[in-house]
N, C-alpha and C positions, 0 to 999 in steps of 0.2 A: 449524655450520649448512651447510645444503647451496644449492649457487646453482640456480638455477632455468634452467632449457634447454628450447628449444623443439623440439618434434618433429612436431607436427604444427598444424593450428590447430582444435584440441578442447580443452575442459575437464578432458574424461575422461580423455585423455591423460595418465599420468604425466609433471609435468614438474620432478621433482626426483626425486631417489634417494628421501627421506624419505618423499615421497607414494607411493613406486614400490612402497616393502616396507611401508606399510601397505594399499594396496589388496590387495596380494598377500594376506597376513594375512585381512582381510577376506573375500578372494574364499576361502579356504582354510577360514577357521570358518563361512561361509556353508554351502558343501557338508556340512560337518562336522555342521552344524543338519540341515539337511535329511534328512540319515541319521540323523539319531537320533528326529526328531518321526516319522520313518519309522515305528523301531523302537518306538515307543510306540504309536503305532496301532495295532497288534498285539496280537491281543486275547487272542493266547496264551499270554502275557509271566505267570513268575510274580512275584509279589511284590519276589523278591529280584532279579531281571533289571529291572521297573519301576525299581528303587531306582537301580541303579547306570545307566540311561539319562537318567533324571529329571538325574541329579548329574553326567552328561557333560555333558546339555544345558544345565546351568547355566553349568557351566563355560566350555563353548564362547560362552556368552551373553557371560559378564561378558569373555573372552576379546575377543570383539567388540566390546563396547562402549570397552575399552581401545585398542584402534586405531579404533576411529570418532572418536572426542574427536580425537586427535591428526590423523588425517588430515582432518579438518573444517579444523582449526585451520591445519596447512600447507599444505590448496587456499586457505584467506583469502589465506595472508601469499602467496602463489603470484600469484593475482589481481590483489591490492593493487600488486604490483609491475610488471604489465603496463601498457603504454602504451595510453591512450584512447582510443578508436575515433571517428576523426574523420572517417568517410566520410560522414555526414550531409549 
């Protein structure tokens, strides 16, 4: 398990390695979507090109969804272990 390191005071901040390579991931099959619902707009697309876009974009999907779980799960335990904000 990876310890948690502060870098800046954000959330969004990477602040473990484990969060670090699933955002990365994330931001990676994001672009990867984006090119392909691209490609599918495209009204020129035949059959056999729809097919193989269709089944990248899945790909890419379920791809995403396997690093979203996890990076969910390591900002909790990330949080959880931050000190309380007592400036109240």
């Amino acid at each position: 398990m990876s310890t948690a390191r502060t870098l800046m005071k954000s959330l969004v901040t990477p602040s473990s390695d484990i969060l670090e390579m699933h955002l990365a991931e994330l931001a990676e099959e994001c672009a990867s979507i984006l090119g392909y619902v691209a490609m599918l707009k495209k009204a020129e697309l035949d059959s056999d090109e729809r097919e193989k876009y269709e089944a990248m974009l899945y790909a890419a999907l379920t791809h995403l969804l396997n690093h979203a779980k996890p990076a969910i799960k390591e900002w909790d335990r990330i949080v959880e272990q931050m000190p309380e904000d007592k400036s109240d």
